[in-house]
C-alpha positions as CSV (number, residue, x, y, z in Angstrom):
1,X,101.0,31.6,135.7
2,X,101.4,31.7,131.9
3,X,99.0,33.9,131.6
4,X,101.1,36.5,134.0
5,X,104.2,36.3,132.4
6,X,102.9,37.0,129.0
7,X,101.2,40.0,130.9
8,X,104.8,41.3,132.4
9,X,106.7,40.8,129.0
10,X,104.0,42.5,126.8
11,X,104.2,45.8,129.5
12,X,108.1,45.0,128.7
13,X,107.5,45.2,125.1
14,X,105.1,48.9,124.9
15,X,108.6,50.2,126.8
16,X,111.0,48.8,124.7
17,X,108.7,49.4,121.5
18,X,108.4,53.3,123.2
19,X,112.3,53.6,123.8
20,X,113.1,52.0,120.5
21,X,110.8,54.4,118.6
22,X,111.7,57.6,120.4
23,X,115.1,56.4,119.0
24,X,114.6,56.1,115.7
25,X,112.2,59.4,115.7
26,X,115.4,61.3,116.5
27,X,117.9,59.6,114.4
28,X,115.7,59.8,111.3
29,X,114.9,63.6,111.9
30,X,118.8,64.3,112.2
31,X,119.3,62.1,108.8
32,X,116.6,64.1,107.1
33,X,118.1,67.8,107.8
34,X,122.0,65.9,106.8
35,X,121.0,64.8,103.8
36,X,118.3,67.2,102.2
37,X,119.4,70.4,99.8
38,X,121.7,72.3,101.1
39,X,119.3,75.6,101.2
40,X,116.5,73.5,102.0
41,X,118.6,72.1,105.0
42,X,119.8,76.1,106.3
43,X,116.0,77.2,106.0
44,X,114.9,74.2,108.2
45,X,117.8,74.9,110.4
46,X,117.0,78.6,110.8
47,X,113.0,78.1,110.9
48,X,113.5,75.5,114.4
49,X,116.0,77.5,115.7
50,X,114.2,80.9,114.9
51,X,117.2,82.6,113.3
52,X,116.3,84.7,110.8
53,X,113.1,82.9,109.3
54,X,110.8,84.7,107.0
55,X,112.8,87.4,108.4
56,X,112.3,91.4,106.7
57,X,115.7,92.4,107.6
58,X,117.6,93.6,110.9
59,X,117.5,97.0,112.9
60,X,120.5,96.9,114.6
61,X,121.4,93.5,116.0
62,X,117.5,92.4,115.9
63,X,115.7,90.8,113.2
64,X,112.6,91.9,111.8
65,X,109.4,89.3,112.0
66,X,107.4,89.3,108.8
67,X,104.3,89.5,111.1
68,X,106.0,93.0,112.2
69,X,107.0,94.2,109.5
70,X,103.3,93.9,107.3
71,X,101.8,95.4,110.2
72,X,104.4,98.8,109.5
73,X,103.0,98.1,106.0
74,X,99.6,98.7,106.8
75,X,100.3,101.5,109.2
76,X,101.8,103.1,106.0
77,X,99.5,102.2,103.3
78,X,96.7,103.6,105.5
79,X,98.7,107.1,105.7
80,X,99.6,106.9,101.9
81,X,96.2,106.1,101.4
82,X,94.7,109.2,103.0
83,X,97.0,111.4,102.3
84,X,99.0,110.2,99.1
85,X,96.5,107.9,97.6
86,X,98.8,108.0,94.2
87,X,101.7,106.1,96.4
88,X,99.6,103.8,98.5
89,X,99.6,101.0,95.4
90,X,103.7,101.5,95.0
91,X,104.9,98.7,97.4
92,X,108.6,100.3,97.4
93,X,107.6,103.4,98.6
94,X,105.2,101.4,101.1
95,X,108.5,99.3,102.3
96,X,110.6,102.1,102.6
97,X,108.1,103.6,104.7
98,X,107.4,100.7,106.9
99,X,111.6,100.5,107.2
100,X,111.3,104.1,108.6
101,X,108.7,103.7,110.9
102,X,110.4,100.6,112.3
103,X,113.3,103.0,113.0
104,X,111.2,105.0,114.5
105,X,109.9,103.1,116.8
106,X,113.2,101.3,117.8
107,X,114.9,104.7,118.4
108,X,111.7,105.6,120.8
109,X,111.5,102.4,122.4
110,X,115.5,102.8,123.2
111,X,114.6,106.8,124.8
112,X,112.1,105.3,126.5
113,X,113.8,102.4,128.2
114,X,117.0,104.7,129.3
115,X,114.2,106.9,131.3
116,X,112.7,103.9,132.9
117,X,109.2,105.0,130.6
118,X,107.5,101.6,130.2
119,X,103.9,100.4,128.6
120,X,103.3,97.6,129.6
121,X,101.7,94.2,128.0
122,X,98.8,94.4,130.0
123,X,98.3,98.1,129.2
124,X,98.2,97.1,125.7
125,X,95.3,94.6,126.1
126,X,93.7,96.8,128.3
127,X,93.4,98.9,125.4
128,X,92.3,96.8,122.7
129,X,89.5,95.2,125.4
130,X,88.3,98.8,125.7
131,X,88.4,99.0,121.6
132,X,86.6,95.8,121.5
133,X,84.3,97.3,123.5
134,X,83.4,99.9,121.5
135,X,83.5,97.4,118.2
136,X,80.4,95.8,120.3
137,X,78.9,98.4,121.1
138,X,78.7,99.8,117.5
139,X,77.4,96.5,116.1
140,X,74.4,96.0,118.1
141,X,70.8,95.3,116.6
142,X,70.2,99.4,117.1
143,X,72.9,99.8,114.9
144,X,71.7,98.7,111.9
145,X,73.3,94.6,112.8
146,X,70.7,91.6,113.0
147,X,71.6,89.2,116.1
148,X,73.3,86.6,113.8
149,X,75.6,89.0,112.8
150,X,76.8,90.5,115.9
151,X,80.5,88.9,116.9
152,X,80.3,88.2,120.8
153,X,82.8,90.7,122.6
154,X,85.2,87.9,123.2
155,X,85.0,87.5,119.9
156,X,85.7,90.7,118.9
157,X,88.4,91.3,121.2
158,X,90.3,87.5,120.3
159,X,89.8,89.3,116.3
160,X,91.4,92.5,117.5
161,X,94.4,90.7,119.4
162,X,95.4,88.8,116.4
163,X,95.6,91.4,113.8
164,X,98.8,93.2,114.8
165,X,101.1,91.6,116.7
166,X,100.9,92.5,120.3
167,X,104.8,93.6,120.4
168,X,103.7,96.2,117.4
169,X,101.3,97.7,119.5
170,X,103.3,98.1,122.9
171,X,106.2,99.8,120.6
172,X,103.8,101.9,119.1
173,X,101.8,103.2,122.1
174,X,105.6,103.4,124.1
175,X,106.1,105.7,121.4
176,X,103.1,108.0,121.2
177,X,102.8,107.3,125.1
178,X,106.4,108.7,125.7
179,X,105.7,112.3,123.5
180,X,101.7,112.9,125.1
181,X,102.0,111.0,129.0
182,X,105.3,111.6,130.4
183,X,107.6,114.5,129.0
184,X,105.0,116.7,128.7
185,X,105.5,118.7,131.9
186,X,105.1,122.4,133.2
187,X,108.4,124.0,131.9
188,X,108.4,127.5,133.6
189,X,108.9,130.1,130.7
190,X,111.7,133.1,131.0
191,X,111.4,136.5,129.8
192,X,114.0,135.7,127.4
193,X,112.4,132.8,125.5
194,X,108.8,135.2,125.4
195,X,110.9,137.3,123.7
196,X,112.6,134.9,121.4
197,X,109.3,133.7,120.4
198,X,108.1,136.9,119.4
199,X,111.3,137.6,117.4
200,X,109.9,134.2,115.8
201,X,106.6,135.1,115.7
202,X,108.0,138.4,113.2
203,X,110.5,135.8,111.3
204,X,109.5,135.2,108.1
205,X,111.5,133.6,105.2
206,X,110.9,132.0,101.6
207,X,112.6,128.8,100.9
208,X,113.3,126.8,97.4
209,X,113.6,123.4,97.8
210,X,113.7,119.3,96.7
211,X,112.5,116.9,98.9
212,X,112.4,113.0,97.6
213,X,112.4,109.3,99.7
214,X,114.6,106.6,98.8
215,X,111.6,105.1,96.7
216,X,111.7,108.2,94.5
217,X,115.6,107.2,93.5
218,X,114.8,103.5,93.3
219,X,111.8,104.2,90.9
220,X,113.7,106.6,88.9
221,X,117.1,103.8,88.3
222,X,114.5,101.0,87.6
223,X,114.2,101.7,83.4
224,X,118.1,102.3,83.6
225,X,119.1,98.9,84.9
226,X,120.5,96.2,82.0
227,X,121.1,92.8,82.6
228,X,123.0,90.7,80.1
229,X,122.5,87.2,79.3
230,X,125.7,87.0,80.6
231,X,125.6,88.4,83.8
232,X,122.8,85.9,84.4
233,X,125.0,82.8,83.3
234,X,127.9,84.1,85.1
235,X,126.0,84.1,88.2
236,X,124.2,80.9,87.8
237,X,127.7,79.5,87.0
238,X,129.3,80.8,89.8
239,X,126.1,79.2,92.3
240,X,126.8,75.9,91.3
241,X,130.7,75.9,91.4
242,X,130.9,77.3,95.3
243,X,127.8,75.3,96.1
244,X,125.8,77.8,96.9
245,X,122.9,77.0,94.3
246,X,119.9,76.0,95.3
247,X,118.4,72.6,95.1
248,X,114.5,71.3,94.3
249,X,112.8,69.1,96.1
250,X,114.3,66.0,94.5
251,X,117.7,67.3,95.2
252,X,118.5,68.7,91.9
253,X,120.0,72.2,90.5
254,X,117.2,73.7,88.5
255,X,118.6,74.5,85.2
256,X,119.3,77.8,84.4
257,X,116.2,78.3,82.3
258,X,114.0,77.8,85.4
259,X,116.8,80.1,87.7
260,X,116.7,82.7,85.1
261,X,114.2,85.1,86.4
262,X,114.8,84.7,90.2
263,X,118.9,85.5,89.2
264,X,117.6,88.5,86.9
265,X,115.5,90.0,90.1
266,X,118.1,89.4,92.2
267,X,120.6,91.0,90.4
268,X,118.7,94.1,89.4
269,X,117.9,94.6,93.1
270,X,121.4,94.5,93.5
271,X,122.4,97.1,91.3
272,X,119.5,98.9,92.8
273,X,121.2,99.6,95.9
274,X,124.6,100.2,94.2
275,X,123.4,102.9,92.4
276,X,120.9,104.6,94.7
277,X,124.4,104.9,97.0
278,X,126.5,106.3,93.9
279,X,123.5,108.8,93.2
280,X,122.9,110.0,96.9
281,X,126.7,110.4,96.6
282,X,126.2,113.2,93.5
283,X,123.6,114.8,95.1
284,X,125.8,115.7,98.2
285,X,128.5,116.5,95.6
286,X,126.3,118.8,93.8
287,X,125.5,120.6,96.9
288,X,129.3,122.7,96.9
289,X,128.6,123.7,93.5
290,X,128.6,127.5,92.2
291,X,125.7,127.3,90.2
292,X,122.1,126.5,90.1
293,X,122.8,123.6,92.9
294,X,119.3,123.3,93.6
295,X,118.1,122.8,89.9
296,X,121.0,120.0,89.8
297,X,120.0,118.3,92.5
298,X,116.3,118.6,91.4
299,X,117.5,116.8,88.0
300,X,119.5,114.5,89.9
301,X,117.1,112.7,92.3
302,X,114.1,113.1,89.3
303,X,112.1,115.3,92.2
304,X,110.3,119.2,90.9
305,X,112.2,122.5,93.1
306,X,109.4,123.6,94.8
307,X,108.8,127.0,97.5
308,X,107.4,128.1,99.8
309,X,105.5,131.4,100.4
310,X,106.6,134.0,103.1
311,X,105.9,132.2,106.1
312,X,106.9,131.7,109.8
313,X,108.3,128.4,110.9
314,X,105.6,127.3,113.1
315,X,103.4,127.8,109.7
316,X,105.8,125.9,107.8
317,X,105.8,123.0,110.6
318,X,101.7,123.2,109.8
319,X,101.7,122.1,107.0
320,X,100.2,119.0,107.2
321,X,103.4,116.4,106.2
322,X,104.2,117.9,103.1
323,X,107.0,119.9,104.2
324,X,108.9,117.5,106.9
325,X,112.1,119.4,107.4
326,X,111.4,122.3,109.7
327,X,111.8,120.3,112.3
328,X,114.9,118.9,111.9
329,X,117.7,120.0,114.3
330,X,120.3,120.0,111.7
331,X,118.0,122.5,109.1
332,X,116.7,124.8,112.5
333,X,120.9,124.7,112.8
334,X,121.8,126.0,109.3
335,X,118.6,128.5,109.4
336,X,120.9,130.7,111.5
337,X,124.4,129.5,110.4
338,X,123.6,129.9,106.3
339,X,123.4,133.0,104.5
340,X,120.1,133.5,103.0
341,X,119.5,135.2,99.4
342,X,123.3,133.9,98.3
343,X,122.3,130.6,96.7
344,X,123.5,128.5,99.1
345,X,122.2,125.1,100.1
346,X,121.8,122.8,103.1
347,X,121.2,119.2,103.6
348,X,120.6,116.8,103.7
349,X,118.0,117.1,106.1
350,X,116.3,113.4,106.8
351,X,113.0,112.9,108.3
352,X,111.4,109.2,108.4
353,X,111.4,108.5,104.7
354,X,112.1,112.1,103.4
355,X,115.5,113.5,102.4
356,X,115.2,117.4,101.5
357,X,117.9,120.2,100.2
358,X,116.4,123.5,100.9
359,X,118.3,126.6,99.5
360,X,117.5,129.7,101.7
361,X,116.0,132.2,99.5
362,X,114.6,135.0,101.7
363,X,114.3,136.2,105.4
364,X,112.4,139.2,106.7
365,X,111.1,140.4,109.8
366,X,107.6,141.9,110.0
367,X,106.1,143.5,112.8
368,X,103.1,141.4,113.9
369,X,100.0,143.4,114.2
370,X,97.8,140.3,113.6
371,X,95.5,139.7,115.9
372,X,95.7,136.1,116.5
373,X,93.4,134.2,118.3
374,X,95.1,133.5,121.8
375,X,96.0,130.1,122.5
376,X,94.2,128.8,125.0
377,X,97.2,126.9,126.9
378,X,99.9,129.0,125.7
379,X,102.8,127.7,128.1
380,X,101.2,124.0,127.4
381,X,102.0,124.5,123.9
382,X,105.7,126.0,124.5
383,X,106.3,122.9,126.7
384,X,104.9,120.8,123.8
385,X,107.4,122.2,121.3
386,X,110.2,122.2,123.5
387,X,109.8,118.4,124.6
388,X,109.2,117.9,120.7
389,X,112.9,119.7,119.3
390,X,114.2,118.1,122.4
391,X,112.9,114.5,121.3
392,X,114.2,114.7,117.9
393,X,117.1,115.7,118.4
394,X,117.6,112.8,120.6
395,X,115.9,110.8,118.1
396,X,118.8,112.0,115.3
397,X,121.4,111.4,117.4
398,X,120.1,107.7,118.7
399,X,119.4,106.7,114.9
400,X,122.7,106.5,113.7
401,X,123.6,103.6,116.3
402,X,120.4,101.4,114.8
403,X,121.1,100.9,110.5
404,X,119.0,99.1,109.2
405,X,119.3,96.1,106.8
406,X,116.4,95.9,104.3
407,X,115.1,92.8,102.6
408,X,113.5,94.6,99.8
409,X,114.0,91.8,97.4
410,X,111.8,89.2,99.8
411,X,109.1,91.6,100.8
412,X,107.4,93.3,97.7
């Protein structure tokens, strides 16, 4: 009988001891983010409610992941690395990048959704099974791999889902997807756009002009930047008399000695951004001058005027990235509007990470007796480039909704 009753009160107990515990599990958890640092206290707010942690900025409304963001990085240092191998170690001109290609990307991903063009998450791993597939294949014994070496496919494929995040991808094939699978169609050409192509075809023109990215202003303000002693004080001052200093671990201000260089960065990446927006401002200024605008502007953003020979657009738009404006709607808009061989200028024309003034030098029209090979799929390549000025100018006209808020400071 004893024996019972000892039984029922120690079943009693484990509950009570249960309840008791879950108690004091919630209450010490809710003291803990009360009373630790007050930075300490937001970041461990933000990081359990998923505001803003480790956060690269905003596009629009929407934050950025980290995990997004470095795969934008990579995308970019792989390009730079090909094609610019002098910029792929310069991680400003590799964030600026990545900023842009996230724009990119949210401004295709918006096109796509108003036309009810979706890829879908299972598309995606579809994909990268197929990759892994491939991977396998490629590492097999006859390949040159011993059998220890050789990743099973799951393996492979479990290795290729975790590199990029899975969102990344879907944006990224939406956006190639939505160019190449669906607005490519059969566009029936009229007699009158044959003959504005040939009149193309016989265009010709010579243009002068500077093209730079933001990274190119940033790097050329860095050696002018001073920061006083007692701008840093000031600042430090200021932290701990609005509260807004951080704490250590023990719940102490550092001292200014140990704040010193985190206030000095921070600071100089603020007067980054204040004068890269004062000198964009005297570069559009320069542009209604009388007088050697180009060469100003040249001076102005630290870029080299540059030209280009007597070519047709199509030739310029070949040109393999270097020259990124042709296609802009805005600079296919002033070709006709501006007077060419009177000095004057137009711009800016933006394209991802590019900003270019181009001052319209020359136009001529040759009679094409050339015999060019024919295109294959002539009317397939005239629906191409009619879906692709039709897309951007979309794509320039979406952008300006979606600004984006960079974390350059938290990201080199």
């Amino acid at each position: 009988m004893l024996s019972e009753e000892k039984e029922e009160l120690t079943v009693k107990d484990k509950i009570i001891r249960f309840i008791g515990g879950l108690f004091l599990t919630i209450l010490v958890g809710t003291l803990v983010i009360t009373f630790i640092p007050n930075e300490a206290g937001q970041n461990s707010s933000r990081l359990l409610t998923g505001q803003d942690s480790f956060s690269a900025g905003k596009i629009g409304d929407e934050n950025i992941t980290m995990d997004y963001f470095q795969a934008a990085r990579r995308d970019c240092y792989q390009r730079y690395k090909d094609s610019q191998p002098q910029a792929a170690n310069d991680a400003t001109a590799i964030n600026s990048c990545a900023y842009s290609g996230i724009k990119n990307l949210k401004v295709n991903n918006v096109i796509a959704n108003s036309i009810g063009y979706e890829v879908s998450v299972q598309k995606v791993k579809e994909t990268i099974y197929e990759q892994a597939k491939q991977y396998h294949k490629e590492s097999s014994p006859g390949a040159g791999y011993a059998d220890s070496e050789k990743l099973s496919l799951e393996d492979i494929y479990k290795n290729l889902l975790r590199s990029v995040p899975l969102n990344y991808r879907q944006d990224m094939m939406t956006a190639i997807g939505l160019f190449q699978d669906y607005l490519i169609n059969k566009l029936e050409i009229s007699e009158d756009e044959k003959n504005t192509k040939a009149d193309a075809d016989n265009l010709r023109v010579v243009l002068n002009y500077v093209q730079f990215s933001e990274a190119d202003l940033l790097n050329k303000l860095d050696s002018t930047i001073k920061i006083s002693d007692e701008e840093l004080k000031k600042d430090y001052d200021d932290s701990v008399k609005n509260g807004t200093a951080p704490k250590n671990n023990k719940g102490e201000i550092p001292s200014f000695e140990e704040r010193k260089a985190i206030i000095y960065n921070k600071l100089k990446s603020e007067k980054k951004q204040t004068l890269v927006a004062e000198l964009k401002g005297k570069i559009q200024a320069a542009k209604s001058g009388d007088k050697d605008v180009l060469k100003t502007i040249a001076e102005l953003s630290g870029s080299k005027t540059e030209s280009t020979k007597k070519s047709t657009l199509s030739d310029l738009s070949k040109s393999g990235g270097s020259i990124r404006f042709p296609s802009n709607s805005t600079f296919l808009k002033d070709l006709v509007e501006i007077q060419f061989g009177q000095n004057k200028v137009g711009g800016p024309y933006v394209d991802g990470d590019k900003t270019a003034y181009v001052e319209f030098n020359e136009l001529v029209f040759e009679n094409n007796k050339t015999n060019k090979k024919e295109d294959t799929n002539p009317e397939y390549s005239a629906d191409r480039m009619k879906i692709y000025t039709i897309l951007e100018e979309i794509n320039q006209s979406v952008a300006g909704r979606y600004p984006i808020y960079r974390k350059l400071e938290k990201v080199d």
